[in-house]
C-alpha positions in Angstrom: -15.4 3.6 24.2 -13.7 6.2 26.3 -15.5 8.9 24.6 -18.6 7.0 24.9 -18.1 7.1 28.9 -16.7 10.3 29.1 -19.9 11.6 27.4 -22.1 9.4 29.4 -20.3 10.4 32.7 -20.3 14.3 31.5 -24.8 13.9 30.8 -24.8 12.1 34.5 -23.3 15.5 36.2 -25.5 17.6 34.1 -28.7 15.8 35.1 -27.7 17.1 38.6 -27.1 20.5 37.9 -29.7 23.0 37.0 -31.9 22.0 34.1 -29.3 22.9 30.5 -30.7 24.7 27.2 -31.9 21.8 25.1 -29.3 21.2 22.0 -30.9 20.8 18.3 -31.4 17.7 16.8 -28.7 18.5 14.1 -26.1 19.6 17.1 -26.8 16.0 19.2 -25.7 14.4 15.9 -22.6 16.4 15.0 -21.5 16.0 18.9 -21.8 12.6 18.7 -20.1 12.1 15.4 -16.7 13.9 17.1 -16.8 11.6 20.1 -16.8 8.4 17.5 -14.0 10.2 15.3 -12.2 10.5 19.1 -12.2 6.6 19.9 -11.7 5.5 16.3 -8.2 8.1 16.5 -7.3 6.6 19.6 -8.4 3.2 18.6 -5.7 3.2 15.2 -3.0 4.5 17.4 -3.3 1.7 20.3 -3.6 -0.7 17.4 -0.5 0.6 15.9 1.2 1.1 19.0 0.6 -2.9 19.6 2.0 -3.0 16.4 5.2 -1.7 16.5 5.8 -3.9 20.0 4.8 -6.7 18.6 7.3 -6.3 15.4 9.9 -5.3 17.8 9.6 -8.3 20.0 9.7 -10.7 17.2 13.1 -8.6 15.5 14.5 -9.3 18.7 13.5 -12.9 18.9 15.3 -13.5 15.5 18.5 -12.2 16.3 17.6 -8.9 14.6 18.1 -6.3 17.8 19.1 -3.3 16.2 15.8 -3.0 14.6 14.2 -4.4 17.5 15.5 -1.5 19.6 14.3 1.1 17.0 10.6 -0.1 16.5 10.8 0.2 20.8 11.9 3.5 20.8 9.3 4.5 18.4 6.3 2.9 20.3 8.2 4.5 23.7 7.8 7.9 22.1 4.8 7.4 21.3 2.9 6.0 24.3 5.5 7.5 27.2 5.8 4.7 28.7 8.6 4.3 30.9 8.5 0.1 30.5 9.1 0.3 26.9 12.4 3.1 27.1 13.6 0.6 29.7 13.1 -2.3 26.9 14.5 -0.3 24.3 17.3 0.4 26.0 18.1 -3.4 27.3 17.7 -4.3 23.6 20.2 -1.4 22.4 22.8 -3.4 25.1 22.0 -6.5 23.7 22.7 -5.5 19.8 26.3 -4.2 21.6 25.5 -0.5 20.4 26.8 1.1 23.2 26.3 4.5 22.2 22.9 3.6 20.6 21.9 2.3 24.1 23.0 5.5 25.9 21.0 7.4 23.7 17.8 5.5 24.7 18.6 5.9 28.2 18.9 9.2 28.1 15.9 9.6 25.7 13.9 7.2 28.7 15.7 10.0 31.5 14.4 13.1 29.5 11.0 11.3 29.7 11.1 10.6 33.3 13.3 13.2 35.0 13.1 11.5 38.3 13.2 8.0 38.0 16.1 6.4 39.6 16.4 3.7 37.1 16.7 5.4 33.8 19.6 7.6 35.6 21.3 4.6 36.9 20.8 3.2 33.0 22.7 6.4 31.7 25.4 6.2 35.1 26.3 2.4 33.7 26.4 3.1 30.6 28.9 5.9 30.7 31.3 4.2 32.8 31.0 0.8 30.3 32.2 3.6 27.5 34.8 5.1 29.9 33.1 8.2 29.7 34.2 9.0 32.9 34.3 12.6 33.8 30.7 12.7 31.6 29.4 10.2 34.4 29.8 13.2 37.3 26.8 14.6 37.3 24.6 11.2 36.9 27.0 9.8 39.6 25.8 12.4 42.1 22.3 12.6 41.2 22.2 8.7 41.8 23.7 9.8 45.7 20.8 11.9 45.9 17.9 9.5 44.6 19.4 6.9 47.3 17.8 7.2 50.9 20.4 8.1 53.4 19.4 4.4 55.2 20.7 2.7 51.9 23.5 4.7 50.9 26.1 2.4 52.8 24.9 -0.2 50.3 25.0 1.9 47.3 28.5 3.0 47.2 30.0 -0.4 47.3 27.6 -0.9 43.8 29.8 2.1 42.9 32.8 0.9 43.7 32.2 -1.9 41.7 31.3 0.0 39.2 34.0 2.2 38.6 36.6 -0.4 39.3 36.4 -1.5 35.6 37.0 2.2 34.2 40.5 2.1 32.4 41.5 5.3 33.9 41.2 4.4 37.7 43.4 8.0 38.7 40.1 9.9 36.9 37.3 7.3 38.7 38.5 7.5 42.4 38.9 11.6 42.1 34.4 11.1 40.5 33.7 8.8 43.0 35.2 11.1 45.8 33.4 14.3 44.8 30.8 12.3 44.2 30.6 11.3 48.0 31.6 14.4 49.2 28.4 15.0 50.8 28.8 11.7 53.4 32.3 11.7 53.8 31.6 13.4 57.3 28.6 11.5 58.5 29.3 8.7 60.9 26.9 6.4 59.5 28.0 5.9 55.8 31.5 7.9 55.9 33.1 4.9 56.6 31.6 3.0 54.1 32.3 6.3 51.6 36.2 6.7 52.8 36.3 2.9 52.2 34.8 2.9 48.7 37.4 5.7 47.6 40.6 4.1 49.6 39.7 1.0 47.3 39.4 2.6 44.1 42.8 5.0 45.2 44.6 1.5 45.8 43.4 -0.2 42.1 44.9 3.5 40.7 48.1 2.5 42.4 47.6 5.5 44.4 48.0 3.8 48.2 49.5 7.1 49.9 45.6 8.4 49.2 44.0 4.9 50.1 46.0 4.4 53.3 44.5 8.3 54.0 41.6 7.3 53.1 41.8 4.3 55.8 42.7 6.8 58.7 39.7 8.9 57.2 37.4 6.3 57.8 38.5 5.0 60.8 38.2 8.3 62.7 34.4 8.3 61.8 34.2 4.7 63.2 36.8 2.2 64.3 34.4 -0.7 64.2 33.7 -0.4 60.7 34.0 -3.8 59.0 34.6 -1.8 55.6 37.5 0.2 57.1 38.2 -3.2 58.5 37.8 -4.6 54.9 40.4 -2.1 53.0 43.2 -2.4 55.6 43.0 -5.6 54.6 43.6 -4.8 51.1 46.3 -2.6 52.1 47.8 -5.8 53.7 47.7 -7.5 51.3 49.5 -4.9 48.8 52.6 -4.8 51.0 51.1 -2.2 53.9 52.0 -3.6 57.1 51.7 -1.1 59.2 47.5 -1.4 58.8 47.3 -5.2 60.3 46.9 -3.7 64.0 43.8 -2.5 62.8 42.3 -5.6 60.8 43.1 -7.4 64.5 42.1 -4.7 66.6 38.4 -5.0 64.7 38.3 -8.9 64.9 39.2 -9.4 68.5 36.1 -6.7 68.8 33.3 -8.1 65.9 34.2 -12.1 65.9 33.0 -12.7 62.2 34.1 -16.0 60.7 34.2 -15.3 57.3 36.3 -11.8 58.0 38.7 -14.0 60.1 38.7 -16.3 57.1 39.6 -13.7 54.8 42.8 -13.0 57.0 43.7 -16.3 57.4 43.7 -17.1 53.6 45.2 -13.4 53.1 48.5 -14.7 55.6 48.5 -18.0 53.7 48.8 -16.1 50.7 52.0 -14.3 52.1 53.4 -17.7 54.0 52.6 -16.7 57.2 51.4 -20.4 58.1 51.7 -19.8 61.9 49.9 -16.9 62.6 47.1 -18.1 59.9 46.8 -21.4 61.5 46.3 -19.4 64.7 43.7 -17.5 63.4 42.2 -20.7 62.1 42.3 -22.2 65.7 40.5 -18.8 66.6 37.2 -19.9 64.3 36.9 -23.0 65.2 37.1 -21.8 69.1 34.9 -19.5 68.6 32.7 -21.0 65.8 33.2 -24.6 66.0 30.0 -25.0 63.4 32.2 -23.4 61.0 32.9 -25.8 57.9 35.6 -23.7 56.0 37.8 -23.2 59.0 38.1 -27.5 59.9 39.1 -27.5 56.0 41.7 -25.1 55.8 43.2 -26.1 59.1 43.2 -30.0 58.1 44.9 -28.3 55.1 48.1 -26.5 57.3 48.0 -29.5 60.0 48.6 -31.6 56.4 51.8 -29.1 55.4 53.4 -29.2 59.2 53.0 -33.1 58.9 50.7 -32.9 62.4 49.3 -35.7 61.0 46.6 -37.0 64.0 45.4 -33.3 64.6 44.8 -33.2 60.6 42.9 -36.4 61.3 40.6 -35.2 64.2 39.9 -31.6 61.4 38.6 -33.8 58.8 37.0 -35.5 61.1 34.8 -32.8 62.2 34.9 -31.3 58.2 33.1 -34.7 57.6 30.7 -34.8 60.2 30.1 -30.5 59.1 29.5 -31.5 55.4 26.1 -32.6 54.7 24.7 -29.5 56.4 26.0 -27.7 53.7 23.1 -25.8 51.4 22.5 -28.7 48.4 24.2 -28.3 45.2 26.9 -26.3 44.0 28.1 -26.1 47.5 27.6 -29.4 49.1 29.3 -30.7 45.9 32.3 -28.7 46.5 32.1 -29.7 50.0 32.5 -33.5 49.0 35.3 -33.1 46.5 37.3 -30.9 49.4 36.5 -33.8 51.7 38.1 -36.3 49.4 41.5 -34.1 48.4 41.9 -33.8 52.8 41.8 -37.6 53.0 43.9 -38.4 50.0 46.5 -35.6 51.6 46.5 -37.5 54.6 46.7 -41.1 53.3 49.3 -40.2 51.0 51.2 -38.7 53.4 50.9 -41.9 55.2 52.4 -43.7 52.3 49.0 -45.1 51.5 49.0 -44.5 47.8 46.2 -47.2 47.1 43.9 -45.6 49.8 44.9 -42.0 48.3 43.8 -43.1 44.8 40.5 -44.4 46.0 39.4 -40.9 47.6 40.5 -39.4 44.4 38.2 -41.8 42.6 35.4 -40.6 44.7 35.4 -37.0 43.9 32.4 -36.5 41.8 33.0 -36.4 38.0 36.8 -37.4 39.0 37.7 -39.1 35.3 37.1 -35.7 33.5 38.7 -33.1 35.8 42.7 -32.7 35.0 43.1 -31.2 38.4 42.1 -34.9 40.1 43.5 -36.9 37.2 47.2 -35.0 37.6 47.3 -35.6 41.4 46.4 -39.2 40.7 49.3 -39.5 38.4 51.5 -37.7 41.2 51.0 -40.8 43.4 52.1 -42.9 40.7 55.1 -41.5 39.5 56.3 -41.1 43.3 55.8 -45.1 43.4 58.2 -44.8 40.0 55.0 -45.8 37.9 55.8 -42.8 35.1 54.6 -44.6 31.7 51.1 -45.2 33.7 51.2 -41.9 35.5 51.3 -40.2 32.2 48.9 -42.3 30.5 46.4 -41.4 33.1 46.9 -37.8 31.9 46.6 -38.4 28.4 43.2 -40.1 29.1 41.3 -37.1 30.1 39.3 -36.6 27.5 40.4 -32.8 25.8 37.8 -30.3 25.2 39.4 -28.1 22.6 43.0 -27.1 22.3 43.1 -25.2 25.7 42.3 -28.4 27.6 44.7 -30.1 25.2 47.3 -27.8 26.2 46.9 -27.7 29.8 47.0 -31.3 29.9 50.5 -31.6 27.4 51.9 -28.8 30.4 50.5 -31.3 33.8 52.9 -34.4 31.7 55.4 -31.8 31.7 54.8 -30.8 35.0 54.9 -34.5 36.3 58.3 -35.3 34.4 60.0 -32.5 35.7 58.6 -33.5 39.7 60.5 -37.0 38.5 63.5 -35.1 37.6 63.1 -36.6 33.9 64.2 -33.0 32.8 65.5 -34.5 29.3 62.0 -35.9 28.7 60.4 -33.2 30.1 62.1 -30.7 28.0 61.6 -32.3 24.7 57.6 -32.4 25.4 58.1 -28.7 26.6 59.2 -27.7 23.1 56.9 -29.4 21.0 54.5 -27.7 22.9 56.2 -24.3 22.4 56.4 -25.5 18.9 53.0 -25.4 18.7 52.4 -22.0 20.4 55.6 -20.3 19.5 54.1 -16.5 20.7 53.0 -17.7 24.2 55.5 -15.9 26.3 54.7 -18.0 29.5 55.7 -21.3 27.6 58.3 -19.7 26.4 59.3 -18.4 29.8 59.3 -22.1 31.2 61.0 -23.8 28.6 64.0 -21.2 28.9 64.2 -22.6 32.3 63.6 -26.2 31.3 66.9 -25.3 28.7 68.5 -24.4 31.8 68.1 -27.5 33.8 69.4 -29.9 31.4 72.7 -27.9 30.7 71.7 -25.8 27.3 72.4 -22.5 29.3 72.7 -20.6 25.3 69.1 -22.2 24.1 68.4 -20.5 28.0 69.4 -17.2 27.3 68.2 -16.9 23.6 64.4 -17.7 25.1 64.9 -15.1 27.9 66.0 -12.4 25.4 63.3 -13.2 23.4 60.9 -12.2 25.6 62.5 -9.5 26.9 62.4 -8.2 23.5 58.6 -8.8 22.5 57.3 -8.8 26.4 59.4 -5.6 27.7 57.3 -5.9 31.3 58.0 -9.5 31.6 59.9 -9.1 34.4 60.7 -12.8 35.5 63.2 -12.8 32.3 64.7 -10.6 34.0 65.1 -11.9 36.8 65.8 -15.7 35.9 68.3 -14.2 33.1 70.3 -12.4 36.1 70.3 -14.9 38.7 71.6 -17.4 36.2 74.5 -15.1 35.9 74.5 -14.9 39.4 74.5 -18.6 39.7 77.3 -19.5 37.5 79.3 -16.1 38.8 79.6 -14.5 35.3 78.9 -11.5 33.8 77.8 -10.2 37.3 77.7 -6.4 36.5 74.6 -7.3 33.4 73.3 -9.8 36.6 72.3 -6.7 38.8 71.1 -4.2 35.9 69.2 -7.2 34.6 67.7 -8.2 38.5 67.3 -4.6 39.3 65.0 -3.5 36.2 62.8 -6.7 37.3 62.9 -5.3 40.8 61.8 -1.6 39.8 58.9 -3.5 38.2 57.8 -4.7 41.2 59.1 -3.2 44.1 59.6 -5.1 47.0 59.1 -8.5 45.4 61.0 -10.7 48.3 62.1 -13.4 45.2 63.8 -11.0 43.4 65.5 -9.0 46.2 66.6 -12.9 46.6 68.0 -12.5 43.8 69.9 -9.2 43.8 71.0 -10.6 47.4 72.6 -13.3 45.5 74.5 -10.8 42.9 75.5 -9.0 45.7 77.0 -12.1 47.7 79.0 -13.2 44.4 80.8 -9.8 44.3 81.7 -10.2 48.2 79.2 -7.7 49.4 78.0 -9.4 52.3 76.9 -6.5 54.0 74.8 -5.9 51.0 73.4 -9.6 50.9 72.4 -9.9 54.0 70.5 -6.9 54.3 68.8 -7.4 51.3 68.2 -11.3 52.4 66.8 -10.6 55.7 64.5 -8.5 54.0 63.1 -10.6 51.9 63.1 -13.4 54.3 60.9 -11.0 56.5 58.5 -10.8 53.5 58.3 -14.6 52.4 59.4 -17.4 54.8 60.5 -19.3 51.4 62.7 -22.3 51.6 65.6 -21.1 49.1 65.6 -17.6 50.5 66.5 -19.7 53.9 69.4 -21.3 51.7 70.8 -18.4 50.7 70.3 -16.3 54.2 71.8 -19.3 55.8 75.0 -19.6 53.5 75.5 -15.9 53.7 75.4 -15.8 57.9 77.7 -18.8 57.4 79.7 -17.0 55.4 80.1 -14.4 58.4 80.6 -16.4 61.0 77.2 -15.9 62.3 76.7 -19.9 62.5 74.0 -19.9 65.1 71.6 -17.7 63.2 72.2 -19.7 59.7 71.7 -22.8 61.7 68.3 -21.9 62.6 67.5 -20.3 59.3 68.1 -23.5 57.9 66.1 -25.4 60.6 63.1 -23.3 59.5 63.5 -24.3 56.0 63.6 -27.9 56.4 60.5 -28.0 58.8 59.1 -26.3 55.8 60.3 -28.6 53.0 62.8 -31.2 53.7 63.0 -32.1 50.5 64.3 -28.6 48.5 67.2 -29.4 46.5 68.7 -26.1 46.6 68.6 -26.2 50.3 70.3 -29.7 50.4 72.7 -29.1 48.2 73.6 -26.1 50.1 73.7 -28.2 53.3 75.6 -30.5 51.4 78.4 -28.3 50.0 78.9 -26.9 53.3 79.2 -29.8 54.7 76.0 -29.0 57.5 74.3 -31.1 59.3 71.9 -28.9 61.2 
């Protein structure tokens, strides 16, 4: 038929062109004969071409997507079309042949030099197969393809990107040459420094993320991405960036950045200054649900019992305005957990249950079922607290797990340590190559007196789990504890704190080695350090006793003020308090 109109066009434009020299019968006919044999060729390949889709479509429906990609990459070929190299290739990722679907994306990018797409296909696919000093060149060319207005955008698709590669030293030094070219612009060079500073930070390089941070910063000090990696760096230990993260939100008032640092400070114990930043939302964005949540939540833990009353209140009165579903669901069940909090801390246990009963699908979720079985056993109701754990129905031998662990959990909150240690080893019993199990039944061992049974577990895993560095530390401190063997205490504590630099629980412990041995110098540096780092209750015990032990009575006093406001109930606390004969 094309042929046909061609032809009929072609006579059309001749009719208005000077009169032509009339062809022979016998030529009209053998003209006419090549335009059919045209259409018919044409014809058998669209036919065939419809073919091969077809087929290829229904291999894929059956499962059968390594052919499916093929026949695609054939009719691709064939017709150039860019739709069917982008199919191929999405079939070639679903059959799980990476290198078969890098092949098809960069057959569909030798096709179409410049589209964006088919780049980006071969970019994604090279990083997926860690082929990262490969992915250079497609890296840069998907800069270029990017309008400058959209670039800001694009490089934190990057950084997502290349935070999976498993050599994270190699990705950061791409992505940075990669960016080279807006690392001085004011508009996206902060959003460029920002992208490498977090991929130098996942590499464990944060000398070159915190100068990446500066970097950015001088472009633009308002930036909420520069804004955004301090806030990393925070979080990994670098202090001196928080100026910055408050500078930015005393300037740009966003809720959910604010957020972000509150939960950030939670995460690190801080509950004062978090709760003040909380206070800050709620000031300044009172229609804020999130914020009357989290501060119900602290008001809860400082036992402000009436302000945690008037949060909730408002969380309530906030909740149906949240978007339907997932989130207004979520909503409801936070809702419930607040007023249980508060009626339980109220000693209204009935009234605590029947908000747990209201959270939806409450019967099947472990979480609700375990703090349900908390309120019990705190009214000395063990044999029903654990049956209502046993009752969750078990979907698989995960859930089954997780629910044996909650019973142990519960029995060792009762200080049933003999029970609880039994059901911890059948459990191990049953999992005998789980490290973490085995991890927590060595210090289940410990609490009911079988200190070797203790020691044997911790070796263990030293042995199979070399990195594991809370055997360690629990296998020093025990030492340290008892007073023996004080010398294999600190190698032991110190090899756990090489692991993790910094890490204020096991400085706790070295602190403690140190204080055995009568280094009190030592001890109390260390102590006040970690202290500094984590407001934790038995780091207050120990700071406290060691002050005491100097004669510096007024600090330890308040130490220990500070940890009972935080938990009144820690026994290593009280029995510090106890032994000492304190009364602060």
């Amino acid at each position: 038929m094309a042929a046909i109109l061609a032809m009929g066009t072609a006579i059309a434009s001749a009719q208005l062109a000077d009169p032509p020299v009339q062809p022979t019968e016998s030529e009209q006919t053998s003209d006419l004969e090549k335009a059919m044999d045209t259409e018919n060729r044409q014809a058998a390949m669209s036919a065939e071409l419809f073919y091969e889709i077809l087929l290829g479509e229904m291999a894929a429906q059956e499962g059968a997507l390594g052919d499916a990609q093929a026949l695609m990459m054939e009719a691709a070929r064939a017709s150039e079309s860019e739709k069917l190299y982008r199919r191929a290739t999405e079939l070639a990722v679903q059959s799980r042949s990476g290198d078969q679907a890098l092949r098809n994306a960069r057959a569909w990018l030798n096709a179409y030099p410049d589209s964006k797409d088919a780049n980006r296909a071969v970019l994604r696919l090279m990083v997926a197969l860690n082929r990262i000093a490969d992915s250079a060149s497609y890296l840069r060319r998907e800069v270029e393809l990017t309008p400058a207005e959209k670039r800001g955008a694009s490089f934190l698709g990057i950084t997502q990107l290349y935070s999976n590669a498993s050599d994270k030293p190699l990705a950061a030094d791409v992505v940075e040459q990669a960016l080279d070219g807006s690392l001085k612009d004011p508009q996206n060079g902060p959003v460029a420094w920002a992208s490498i500073g977090h991929l130098r930070l996942i590499a464990d390089q944060k000398p070159a993320a915190l100068q990446a941070l500066q970097n950015g910063e001088k472009l633009n000090p308002g930036s909420s991405a520069i804004a955004l990696l301090a806030m990393e760096l925070l979080e990994a230990g670098s202090a001196e960036v928080e100026p910055l993260v408050q500078r930015y939100l005393d300037k740009n008032p966003s809720p959910q950045l604010r957020m972000g640092f509150a939960r950030l400070l939670i995460g690190q114990k801080r509950f004062a200054d978090a709760k003040k930043q909380i206070q800050t939302i709620t000031t300044e964005s009172p229609e804020f649900p999130e914020a009357w949540a989290v501060l119900a939540n602290l008001q809860l833990q400082d036992k402000e019992l009436d302000a945690a009353q008037q949060s909730i209140n408002q969380f309530a009165a906030l909740q149906p305005k949240l978007p339907e579903g997932v989130a207004r669901k979520a909503g409801l069940a936070q809702l419930n957990l607040l007023q249980a909090d508060l009626a339980e801390k109220r000693n209204r246990y009935d009234e605590a249950d029947a908000y747990l009963q209201r959270i939806p699908d409450a019967a099947n979720l472990l979480s609700v079922q375990t703090r349900r079985a908390d309120l019990l056993a705190r009214q000395g109701k063990i044999q029903e607290a654990r049956a209502i754990i046993r009752a969750v129905p078990a979907d698989g031998p995960n859930q089954q797990r997780l629910k044996q662990v909650a019973e142990v959990q519960l029995l060792r909150d009762a200080k049933l340590n003999e029970e609880a240690y039994e059901l911890q080893t059948k459990l191990l019993s049953q999992f005998p190559d789980d490290m973490e199990l085995t991890y927590d039944t060595a210090l289940l061992a410990e609490r009911v007196g079988k200190t070797e049974q203790m020691e044997h577990l911790l070796r263990k895993i030293i042995e199979r789990k070399p990195d594991f560095q809370h055997a360690y530390n629990a296998l020093g401190y025990s030492y340290a504890e008892r007073n023996i063997k004080l010398d294999e205490a600190q190698s032991l504590i110190q090899k756990a704190l090489d692991m993790t630099p910094g890490d204020p629980f096991i400085t706790d412990s070295l602190a403690w080695v140190h204080f055995r041995r009568g280094h009190l110098d030592d001890a109390e540096k260390l102590l006040e350090q970690a202290y500094a780092t984590r407001q934790d209750v038995e780091i207050a015990a120990h700071l406290g006793e060691v002050l005491w032990a100097q004669n510096k009575r007024e600090r330890a006093l308040k130490i220990w003020r500070e940890g009972l406001q935080t938990d009144a109930s820690n026994a290593t606390l009280l029995e510090t308090l106890k032994r000492l004969n304190i009364k602060p």
